[in-house]
C-alpha atoms as an extended CHARMM CRD file, in Angstrom:
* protein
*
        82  EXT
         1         1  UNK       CA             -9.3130000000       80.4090000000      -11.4190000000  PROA      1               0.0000000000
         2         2  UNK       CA            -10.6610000000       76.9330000000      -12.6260000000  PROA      2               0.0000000000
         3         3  UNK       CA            -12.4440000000       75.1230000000       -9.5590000000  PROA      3               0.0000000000
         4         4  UNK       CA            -13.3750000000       71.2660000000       -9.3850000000  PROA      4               0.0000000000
         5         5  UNK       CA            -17.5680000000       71.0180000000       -9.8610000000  PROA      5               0.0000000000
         6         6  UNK       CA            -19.5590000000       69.4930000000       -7.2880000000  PROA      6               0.0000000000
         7         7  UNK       CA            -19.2540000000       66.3680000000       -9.0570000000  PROA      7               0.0000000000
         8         8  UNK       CA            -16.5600000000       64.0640000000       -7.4560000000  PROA      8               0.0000000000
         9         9  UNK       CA            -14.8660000000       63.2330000000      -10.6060000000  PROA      9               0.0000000000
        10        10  UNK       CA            -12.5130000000       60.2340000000       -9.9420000000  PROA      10              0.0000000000
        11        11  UNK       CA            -10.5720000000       61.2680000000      -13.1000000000  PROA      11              0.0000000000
        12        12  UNK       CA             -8.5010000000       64.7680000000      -13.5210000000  PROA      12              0.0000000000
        13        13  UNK       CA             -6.6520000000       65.8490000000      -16.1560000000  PROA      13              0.0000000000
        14        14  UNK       CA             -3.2010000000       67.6750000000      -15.4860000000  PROA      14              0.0000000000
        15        15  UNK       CA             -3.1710000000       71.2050000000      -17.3420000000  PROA      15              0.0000000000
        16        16  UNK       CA             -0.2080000000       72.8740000000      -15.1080000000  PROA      16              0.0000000000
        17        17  UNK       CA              2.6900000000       71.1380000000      -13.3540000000  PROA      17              0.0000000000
        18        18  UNK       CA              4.6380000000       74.4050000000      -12.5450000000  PROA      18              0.0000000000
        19        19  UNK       CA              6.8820000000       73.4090000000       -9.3530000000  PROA      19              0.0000000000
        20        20  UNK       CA              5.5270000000       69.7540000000       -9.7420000000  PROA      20              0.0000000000
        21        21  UNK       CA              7.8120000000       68.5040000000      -12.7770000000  PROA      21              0.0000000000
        22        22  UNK       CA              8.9230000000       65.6720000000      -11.2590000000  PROA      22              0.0000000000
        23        23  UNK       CA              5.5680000000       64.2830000000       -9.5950000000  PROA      23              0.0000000000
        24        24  UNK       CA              3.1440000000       65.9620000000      -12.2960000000  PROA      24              0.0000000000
        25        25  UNK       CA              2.8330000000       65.5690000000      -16.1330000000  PROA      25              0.0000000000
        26        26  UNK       CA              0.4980000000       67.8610000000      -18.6320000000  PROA      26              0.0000000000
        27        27  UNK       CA             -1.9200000000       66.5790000000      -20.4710000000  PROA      27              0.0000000000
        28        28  UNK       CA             -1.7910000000       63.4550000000      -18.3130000000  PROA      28              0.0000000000
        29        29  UNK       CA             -5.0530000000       61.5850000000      -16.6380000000  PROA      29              0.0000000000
        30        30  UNK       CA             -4.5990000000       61.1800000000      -12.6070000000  PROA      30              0.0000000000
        31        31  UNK       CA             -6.5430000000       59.5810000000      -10.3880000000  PROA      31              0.0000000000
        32        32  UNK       CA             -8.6900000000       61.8190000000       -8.1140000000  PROA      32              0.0000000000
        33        33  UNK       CA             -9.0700000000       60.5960000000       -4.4490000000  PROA      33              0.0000000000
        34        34  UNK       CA            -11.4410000000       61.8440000000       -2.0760000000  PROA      34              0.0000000000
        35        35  UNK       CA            -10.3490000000       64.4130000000        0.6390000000  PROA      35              0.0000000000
        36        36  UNK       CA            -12.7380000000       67.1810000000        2.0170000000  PROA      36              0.0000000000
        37        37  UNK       CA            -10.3200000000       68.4210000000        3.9430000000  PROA      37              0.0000000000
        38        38  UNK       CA             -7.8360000000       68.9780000000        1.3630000000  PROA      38              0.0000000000
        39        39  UNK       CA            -10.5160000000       70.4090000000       -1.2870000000  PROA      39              0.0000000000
        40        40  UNK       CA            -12.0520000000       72.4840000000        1.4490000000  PROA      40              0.0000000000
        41        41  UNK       CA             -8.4180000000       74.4090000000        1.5390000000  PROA      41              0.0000000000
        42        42  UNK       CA             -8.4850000000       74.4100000000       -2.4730000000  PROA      42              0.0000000000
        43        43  UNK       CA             -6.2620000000       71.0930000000       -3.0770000000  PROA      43              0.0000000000
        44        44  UNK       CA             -7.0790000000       67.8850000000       -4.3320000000  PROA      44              0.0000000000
        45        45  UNK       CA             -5.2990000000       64.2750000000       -3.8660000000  PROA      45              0.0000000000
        46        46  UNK       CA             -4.1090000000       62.5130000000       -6.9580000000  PROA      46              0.0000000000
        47        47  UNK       CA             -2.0580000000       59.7420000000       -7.2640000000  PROA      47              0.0000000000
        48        48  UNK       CA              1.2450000000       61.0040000000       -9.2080000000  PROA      48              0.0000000000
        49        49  UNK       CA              4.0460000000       59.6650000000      -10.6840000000  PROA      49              0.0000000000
        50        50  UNK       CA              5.4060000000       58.2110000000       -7.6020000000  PROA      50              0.0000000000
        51        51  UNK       CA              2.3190000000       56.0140000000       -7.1620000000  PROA      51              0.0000000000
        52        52  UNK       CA              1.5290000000       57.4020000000       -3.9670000000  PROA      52              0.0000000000
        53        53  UNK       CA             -1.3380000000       60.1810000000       -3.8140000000  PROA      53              0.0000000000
        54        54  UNK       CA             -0.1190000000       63.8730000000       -2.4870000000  PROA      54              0.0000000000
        55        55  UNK       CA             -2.1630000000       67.1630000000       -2.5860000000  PROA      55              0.0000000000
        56        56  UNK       CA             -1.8590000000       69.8710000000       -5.4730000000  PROA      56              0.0000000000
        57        57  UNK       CA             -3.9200000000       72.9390000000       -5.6180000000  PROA      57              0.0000000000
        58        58  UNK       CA             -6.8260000000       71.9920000000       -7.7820000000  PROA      58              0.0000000000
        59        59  UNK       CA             -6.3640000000       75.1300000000      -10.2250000000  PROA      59              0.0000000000
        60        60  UNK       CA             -3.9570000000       72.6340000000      -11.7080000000  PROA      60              0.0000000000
        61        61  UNK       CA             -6.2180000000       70.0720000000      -12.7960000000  PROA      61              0.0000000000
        62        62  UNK       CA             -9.4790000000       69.8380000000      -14.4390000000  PROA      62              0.0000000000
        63        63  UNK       CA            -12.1210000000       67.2550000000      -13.9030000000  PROA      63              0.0000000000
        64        64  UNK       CA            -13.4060000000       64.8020000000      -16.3660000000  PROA      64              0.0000000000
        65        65  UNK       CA            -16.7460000000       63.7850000000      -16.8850000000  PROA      65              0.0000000000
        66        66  UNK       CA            -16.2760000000       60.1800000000      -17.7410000000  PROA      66              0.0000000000
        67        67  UNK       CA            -19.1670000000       57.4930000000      -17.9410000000  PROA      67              0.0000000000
        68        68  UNK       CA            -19.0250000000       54.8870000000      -15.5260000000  PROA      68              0.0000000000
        69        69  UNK       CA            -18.0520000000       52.0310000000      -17.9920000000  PROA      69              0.0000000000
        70        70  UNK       CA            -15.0380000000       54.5200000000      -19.1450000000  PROA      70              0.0000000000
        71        71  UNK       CA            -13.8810000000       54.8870000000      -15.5220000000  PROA      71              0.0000000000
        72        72  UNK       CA            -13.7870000000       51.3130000000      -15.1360000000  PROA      72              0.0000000000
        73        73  UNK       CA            -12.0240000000       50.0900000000      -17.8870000000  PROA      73              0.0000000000
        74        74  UNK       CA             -9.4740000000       52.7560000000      -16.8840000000  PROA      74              0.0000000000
        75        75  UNK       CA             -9.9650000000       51.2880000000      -13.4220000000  PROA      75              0.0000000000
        76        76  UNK       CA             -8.9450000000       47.7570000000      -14.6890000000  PROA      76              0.0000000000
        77        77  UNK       CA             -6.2810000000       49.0720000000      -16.9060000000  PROA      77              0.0000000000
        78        78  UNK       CA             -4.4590000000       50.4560000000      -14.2280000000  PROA      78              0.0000000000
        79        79  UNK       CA             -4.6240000000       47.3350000000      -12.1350000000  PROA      79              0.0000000000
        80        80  UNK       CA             -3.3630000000       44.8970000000      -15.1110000000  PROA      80              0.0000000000
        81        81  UNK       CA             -0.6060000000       47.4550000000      -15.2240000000  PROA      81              0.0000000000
        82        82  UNK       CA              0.4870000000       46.8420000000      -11.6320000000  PROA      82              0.0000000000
């Protein structure tokens, strides 16, 4: 079972949507939000294809380790989009 590392990553990457087809895409980049509570009961909160952030067990996903400058133009890209 893959676990998130101690590192909040703000990025995740999708690598199992089983049940989730709909809200979920593999291979796709989510936004991680924070949420001890949810991580604490092995879940994370990403935002999803909705646009609105929901809980998914974290074996789904795996963290990136992005630089700070990558997160933010992702960051920015995301808001020009909106």
């Amino acid at each position: 079972m893959r676990t998130l590392n101690k590192r909040r990553s703000k990025f995740v990457l999708c690598l199992d949507n089983s049940g989730h087809e709909v809200s979920l895409q593999v291979r796709k980049v989510y936004e991680r939000l924070p949420d001890a509570k949810a991580e604490s009961h092995g879940y994370i909160r990403v935002i999803d294809e909705s646009g609105e952030d929901y809980m998914f067990p974290a074996d789904r996903f795996i963290p990136l380790d992005l630089s700070r400058d990558t997160e933010a133009v992702i960051d920015e890209a995301v808001e020009t989009a909106h």
